[in-house]
Every structure is written in C-alpha cells, then in structure tokens.
C-alpha positions as CSV (number, residue, x, y, z in Angstrom):
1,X,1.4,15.0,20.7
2,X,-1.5,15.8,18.5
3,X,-2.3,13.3,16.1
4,X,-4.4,14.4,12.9
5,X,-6.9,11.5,11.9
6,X,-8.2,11.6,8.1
7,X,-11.2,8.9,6.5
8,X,-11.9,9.5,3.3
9,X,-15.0,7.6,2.1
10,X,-17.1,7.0,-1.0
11,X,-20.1,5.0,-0.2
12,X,-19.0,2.7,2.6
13,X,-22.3,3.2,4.9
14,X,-21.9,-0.4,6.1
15,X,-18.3,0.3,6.8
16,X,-17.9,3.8,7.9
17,X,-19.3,3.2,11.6
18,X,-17.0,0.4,12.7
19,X,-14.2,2.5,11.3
20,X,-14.8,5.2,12.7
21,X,-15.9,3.8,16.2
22,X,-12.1,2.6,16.1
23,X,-10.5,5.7,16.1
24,X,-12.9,7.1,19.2
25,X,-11.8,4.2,21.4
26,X,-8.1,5.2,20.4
27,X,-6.4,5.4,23.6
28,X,-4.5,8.3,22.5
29,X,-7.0,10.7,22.8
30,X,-4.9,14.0,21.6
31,X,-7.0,13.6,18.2
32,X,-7.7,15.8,15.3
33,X,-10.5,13.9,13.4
34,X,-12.1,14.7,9.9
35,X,-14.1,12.4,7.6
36,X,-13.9,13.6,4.0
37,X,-16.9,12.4,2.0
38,X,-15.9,12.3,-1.3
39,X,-19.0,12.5,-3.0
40,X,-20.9,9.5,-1.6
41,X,-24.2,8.6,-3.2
42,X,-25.4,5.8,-1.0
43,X,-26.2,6.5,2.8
44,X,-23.0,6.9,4.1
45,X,-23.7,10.8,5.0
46,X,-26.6,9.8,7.3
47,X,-24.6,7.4,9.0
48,X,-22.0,10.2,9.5
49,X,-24.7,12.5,10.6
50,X,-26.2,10.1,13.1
51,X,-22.8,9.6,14.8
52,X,-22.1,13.2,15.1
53,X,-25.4,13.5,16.5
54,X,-24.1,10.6,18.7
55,X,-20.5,12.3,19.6
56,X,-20.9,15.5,19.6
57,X,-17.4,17.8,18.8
58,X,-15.6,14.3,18.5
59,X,-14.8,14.9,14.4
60,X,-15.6,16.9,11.7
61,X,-17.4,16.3,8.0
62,X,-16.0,17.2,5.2
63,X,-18.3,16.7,1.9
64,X,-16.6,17.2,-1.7
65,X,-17.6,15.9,-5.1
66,X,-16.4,12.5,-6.0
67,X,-12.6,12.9,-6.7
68,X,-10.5,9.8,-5.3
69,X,-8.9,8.9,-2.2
70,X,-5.8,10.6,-2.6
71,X,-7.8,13.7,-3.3
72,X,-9.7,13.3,-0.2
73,X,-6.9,12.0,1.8
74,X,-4.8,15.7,0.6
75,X,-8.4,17.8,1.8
76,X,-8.3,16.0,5.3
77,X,-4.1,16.5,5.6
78,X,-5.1,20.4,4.6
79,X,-8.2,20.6,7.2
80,X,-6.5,18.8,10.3
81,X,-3.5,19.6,12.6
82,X,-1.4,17.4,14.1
83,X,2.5,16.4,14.3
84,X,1.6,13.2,12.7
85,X,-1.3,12.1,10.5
86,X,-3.2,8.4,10.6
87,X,-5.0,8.2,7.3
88,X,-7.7,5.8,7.6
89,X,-9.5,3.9,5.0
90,X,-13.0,3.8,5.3
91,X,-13.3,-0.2,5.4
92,X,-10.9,-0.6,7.8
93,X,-10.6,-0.2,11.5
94,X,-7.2,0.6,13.9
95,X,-6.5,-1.7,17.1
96,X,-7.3,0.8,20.2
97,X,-3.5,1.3,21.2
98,X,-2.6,1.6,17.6
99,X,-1.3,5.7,18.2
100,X,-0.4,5.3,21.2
101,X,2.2,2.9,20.4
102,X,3.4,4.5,17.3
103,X,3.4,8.1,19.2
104,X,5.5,6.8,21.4
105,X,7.3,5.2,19.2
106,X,7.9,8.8,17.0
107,X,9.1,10.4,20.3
108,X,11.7,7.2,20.8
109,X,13.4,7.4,17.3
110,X,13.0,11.5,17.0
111,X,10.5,11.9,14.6
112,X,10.7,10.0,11.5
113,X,9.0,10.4,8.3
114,X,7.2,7.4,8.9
115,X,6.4,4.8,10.9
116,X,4.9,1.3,9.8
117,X,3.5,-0.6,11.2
118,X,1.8,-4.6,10.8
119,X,-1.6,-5.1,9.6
120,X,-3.9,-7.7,9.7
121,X,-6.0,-8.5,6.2
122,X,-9.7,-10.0,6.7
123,X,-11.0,-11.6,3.5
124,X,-14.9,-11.8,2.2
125,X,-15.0,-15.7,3.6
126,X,-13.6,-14.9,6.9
127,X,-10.2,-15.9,6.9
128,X,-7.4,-13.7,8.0
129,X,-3.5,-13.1,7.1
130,X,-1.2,-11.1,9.3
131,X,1.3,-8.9,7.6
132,X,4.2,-7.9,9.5
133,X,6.7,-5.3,7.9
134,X,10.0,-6.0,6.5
135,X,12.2,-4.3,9.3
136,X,15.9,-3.7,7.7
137,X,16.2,-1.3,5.2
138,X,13.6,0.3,4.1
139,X,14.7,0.9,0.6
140,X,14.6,-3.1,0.2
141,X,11.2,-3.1,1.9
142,X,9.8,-0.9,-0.6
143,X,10.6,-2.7,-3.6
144,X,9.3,-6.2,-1.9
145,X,5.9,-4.5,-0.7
146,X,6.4,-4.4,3.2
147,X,6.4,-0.9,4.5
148,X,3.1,-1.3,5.7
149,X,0.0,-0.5,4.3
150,X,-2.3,2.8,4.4
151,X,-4.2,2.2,7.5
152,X,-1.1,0.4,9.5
153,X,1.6,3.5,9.2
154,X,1.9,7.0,10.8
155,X,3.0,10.0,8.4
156,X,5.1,13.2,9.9
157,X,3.2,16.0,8.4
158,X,5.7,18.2,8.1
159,X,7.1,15.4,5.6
160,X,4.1,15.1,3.7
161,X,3.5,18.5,3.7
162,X,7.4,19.1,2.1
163,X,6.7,16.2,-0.8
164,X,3.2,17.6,-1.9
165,X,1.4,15.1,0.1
166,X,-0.6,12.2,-2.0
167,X,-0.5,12.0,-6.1
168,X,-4.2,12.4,-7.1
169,X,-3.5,10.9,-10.6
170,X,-2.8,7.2,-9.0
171,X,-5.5,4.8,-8.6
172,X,-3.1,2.1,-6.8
173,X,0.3,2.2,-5.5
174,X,-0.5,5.3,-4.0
175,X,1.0,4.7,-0.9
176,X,4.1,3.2,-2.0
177,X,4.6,6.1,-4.4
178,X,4.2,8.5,-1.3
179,X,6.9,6.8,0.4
180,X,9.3,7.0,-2.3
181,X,9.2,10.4,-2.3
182,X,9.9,10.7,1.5
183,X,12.5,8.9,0.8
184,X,14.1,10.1,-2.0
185,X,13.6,13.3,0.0
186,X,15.9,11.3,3.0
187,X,13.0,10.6,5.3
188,X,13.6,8.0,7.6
189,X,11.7,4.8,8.7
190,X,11.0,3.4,11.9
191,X,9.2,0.1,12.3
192,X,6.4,-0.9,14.6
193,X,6.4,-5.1,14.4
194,X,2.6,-5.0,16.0
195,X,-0.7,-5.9,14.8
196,X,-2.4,-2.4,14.7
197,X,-4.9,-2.8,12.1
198,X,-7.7,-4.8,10.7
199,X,-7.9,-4.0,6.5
200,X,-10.7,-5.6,5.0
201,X,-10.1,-6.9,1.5
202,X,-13.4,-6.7,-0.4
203,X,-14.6,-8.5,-3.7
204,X,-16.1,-5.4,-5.0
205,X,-15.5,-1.7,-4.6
206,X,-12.0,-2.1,-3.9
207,X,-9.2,-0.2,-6.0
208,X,-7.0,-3.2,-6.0
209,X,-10.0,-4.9,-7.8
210,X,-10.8,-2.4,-10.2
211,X,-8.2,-2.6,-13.2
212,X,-5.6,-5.1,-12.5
213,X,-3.6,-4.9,-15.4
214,X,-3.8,-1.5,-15.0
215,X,-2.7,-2.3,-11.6
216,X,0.0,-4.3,-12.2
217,X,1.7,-1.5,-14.8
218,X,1.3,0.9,-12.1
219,X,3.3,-1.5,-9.9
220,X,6.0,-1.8,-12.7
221,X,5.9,1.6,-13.3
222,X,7.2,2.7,-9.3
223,X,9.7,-0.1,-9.2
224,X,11.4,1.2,-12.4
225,X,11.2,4.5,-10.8
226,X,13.2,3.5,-7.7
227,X,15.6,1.5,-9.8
228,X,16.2,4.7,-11.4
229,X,17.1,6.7,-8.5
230,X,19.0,3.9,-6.6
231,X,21.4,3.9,-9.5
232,X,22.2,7.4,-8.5
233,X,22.0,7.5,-5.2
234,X,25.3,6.2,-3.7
235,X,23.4,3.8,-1.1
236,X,26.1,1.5,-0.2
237,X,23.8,-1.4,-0.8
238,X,22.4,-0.5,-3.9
239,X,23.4,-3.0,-6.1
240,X,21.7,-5.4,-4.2
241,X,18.1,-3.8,-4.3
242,X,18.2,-2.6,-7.3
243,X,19.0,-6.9,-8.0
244,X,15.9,-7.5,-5.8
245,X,13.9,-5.0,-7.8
246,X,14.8,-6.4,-10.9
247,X,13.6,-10.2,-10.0
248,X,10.1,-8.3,-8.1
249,X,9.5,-6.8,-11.7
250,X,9.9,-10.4,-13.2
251,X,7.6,-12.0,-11.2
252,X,4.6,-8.9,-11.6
253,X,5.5,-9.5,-15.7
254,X,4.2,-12.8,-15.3
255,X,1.4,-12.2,-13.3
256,X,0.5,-10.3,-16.3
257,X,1.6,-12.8,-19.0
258,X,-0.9,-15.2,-17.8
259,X,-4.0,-13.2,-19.4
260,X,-1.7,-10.6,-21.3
261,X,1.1,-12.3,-22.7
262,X,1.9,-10.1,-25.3
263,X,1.9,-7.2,-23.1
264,X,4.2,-8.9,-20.7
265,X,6.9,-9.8,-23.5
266,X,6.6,-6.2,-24.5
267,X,7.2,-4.6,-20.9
268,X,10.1,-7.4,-20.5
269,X,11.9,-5.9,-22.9
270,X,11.5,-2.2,-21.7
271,X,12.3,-2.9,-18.1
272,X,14.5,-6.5,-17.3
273,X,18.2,-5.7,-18.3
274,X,20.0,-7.7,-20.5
275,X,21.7,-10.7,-18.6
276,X,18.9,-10.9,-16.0
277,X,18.4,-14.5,-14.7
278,X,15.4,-15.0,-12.3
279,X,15.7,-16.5,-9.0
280,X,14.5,-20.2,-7.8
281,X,12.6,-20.3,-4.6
282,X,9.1,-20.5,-3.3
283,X,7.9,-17.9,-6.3
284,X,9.5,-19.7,-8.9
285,X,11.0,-23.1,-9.1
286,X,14.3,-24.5,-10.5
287,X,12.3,-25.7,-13.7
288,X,11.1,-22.9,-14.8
289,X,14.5,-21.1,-14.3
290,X,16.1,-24.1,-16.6
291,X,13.9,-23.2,-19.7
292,X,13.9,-19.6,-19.3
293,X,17.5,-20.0,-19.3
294,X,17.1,-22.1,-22.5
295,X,14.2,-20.5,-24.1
296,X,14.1,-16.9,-22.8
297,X,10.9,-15.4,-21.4
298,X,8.4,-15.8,-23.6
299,X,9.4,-19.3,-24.5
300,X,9.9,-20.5,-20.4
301,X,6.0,-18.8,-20.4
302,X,4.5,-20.9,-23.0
303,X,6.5,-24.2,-22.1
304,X,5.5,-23.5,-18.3
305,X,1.6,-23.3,-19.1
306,X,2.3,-26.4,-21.2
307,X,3.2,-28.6,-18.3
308,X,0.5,-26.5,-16.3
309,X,-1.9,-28.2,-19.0
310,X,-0.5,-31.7,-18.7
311,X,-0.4,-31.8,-14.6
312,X,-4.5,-31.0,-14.9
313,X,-6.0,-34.0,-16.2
314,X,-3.7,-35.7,-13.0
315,X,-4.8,-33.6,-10.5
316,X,-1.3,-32.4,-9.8
C-alpha cells in the first residue's frame, strides 16, 4: 500500500533533518514523500537541498509563500499519492515501524478514516510524557482530546479528499476539527495503542504558544460544534458525551478565567446550559464544586483564587 508522506515547514532548519531522516528509515518503504516549504526565511531550504543532494529521488520540494500549515499540509495531500496520508510536522519525528504498523493495521479493520495512534511529547528541559489514545468511542475521545495528535495518526485520502481536506482559516484545533468532519461524515476510527511518535513541544514558534486565549476560544468553539451535531445525531450514547462535553468546556472556561475572567463569565453564559453542575475529581475538587454550587461561577472563581491567596504565604 502506498503511503503519501507530507512536512510542511516554516523555518525549522534545526528541525527539518531529524524529521525527515525519520520518515527515510520508515520501514514501510512504499512512500510518496513531499516537503512543502511554506515560505521559510531562515535556512531551512539549504538543508532541504543538501539532503536531496544527499538522497537523491527519495522526496520532493515543494516551495510556496508563507500561508500556514494547513495550507501547506492541503498542497502536499494535492501533490502526493497514496491510499493513506502521514502528515508530518516539521519538529517532530515518527518511530521507524510507525507505517508499517498502522498499514497493517488499515488492511486489518478495512480501511478506516483514520487511524491514531500514541505519541510521545518531549519538552524544552528534556522531560518526556507518553500520550496514549482514548480507545472506546471515538466521539467521547474527541471531546476529551485523545484521538491522537497530527504526527501520531494515519488519514484515508479518499476521506480527506471527500471533507475538503484541512481548514486553512484555523491556527489550532486543526486537527481535531478535521476529524469532526470525518466523522460527522461517518468515518470510522481504529486505534493503534503504540508509541509511534516523538512531538517536540517548543517554547517558541509553536502554534499552541502563539495566542492562547485565542486558543482556548478556538477550543470552545469545536466542542460547541460537536455538542451541536450530537444532539441530532441519534448516537445511542449521546447524552453522555454531549454531558462530558459540557464539563470539558467548564474546565477550558477556567483556564481562561484565570487571566480573562470577564471573558470567561461571558462565554459561560453562551455555552454551559442551565442546571450544569461541574464534576469533582482530579480537575476539580469537592470544594470548589460546594461554592460554585452556592455562588455560581463567577463567585466559586473569585472565592477559589481567594483561598489560592491564603494557602501562599504557607507554602501549601
């Protein structure tokens, strides 16, 4: 099976090699590879033109004017073939059976939409976090963030192809909004519980550092959108994400209500229904749930950063 490989990348010359390098060593070797440089300014393209040099026919170049990621990631899907596409981020790197496995693992379950798979994150300070995905349903993993991650999943081109492949308007989420739409369109999931993927989380340069608030609302934003749907759908279980959905948006309003809190009272009251009551547990304790209980959100928010205040001066 032919497997279409796409990196976009926008000055990552100290990244782009090892990246790169990963998908050569792939030991699926049935590969269709294009870099897409979106407009780099840095050396990147020399580094892409000494490893041409140094592998010949191995991959193509694409160069385009700076547009984004998903607008390099849609050039790559249109330039390659393949029965499946790996999109690779240029600052990460895929484990050498990383295909193979999920190749193999298309042809078992007959060709779903997409296939996640576990990740590892590496951190500026060298620590590491391995993030498995959420296998059950996959609806329910969407709303709590495990579906994998860019680099760690496999996409059925003919799916991404049918949706209109990656929304070039998103500067986060973008996955996750992509895999809505597969399924909303009914594509199905299968899970790969490995490690297949090394995702380096940067201080600077990243998207997910960029604009958190911004971030964050885009977060909000998809979650409401798949409440939407879910309410029409006639999942049999759909009470019970769209439940879980509602206590994920509570937690990303306070995230936000710790630097924004009039923003976050204002979003509560466009997107938690009336009646909600958060959930106690390792997010949020039985405290907390008392006083929003008593005081409502924005109340629980500013008696919560009280205590916060007292516990300092203790070291608690």
């Amino acid at each position: 099976m032919k497997v279409a490989v796409v990196i976009p990348c926008h000055n990552v010359e100290h990244h782009v090699e090892a990246a790169l390098r990963s998908v050569l060593v792939q030991t699926h070797n049935d590969l269709d590879v294009v870099v897409v440089d979106d407009g780099s300014t840095d050396g990147t393209g020399a580094v892409l033109q000494r490893l041409v040099a140094a592998f010949p026919a191995r991959f193509r170049i694409i160069t385009q004017p700076n547009r984004g990621a998903c607008a390099a990631r849609n050039t790559g899907l249109k330039a390659t073939e393949g029965a499946y596409v790996q999109f690779l981020d240029a600052d990460d790197v895929l484990l050498p059976d990383k295909i193979a496995g999920q190749v193999a693992l298309a042809q078992r379950e007959q060709a779903p939409a997409l296939i996640v798979g576990g990740y590892r994150n590496v951190y500026p300070d060298g620590s590491s976090k391995e993030i498995r995905p959420h296998v059950e349903d996959a609806w329910m993993a969407l709303v709590r963030t495990r579906l994998g991650t860019t680099t760690a999943d496999l996409w059925r081109r003919e799916d991404l192809l049918r949706v209109g492949g990656w929304d070039e308007q998103l500067a986060s989420s973008q996955d996750y909004e992509l895999a809505f739409r597969l399924l909303k369109g009914g594509g199905r999931v299968a899970w790969d519980e490995r490690i297949t993927a090394e995702v380096l989380k940067r201080e600077r340069g990243s998207i997910s550092r960029t604009n958190e608030l911004k971030n964050w609302e885009r977060y909000i934003e998809l979650r409401v959108a798949v409440r939407k749907h879910l309410r029409t759908s006639g999942l049999p279980n759909a009470a019970a994400i769209i439940a879980e959905c509602d206590q994920y948006l509570f937690r990303a309003l306070r995230v936000i209500g710790r630097t924004q809190p009039a923003q976050a009272a204002a979003l509560f009251a466009q997107v938690i229904p009336a009646g909600f009551v958060p959930k106690a547990g390792e997010a949020l304790s039985a405290t907390y749930v008392a006083m929003y209980r008593l005081l409502g959100f924005r109340g629980a928010e500013v008696a919560a950063a009280a205590l916060d205040n007292l516990r300092r001066p203790f070291g608690r």
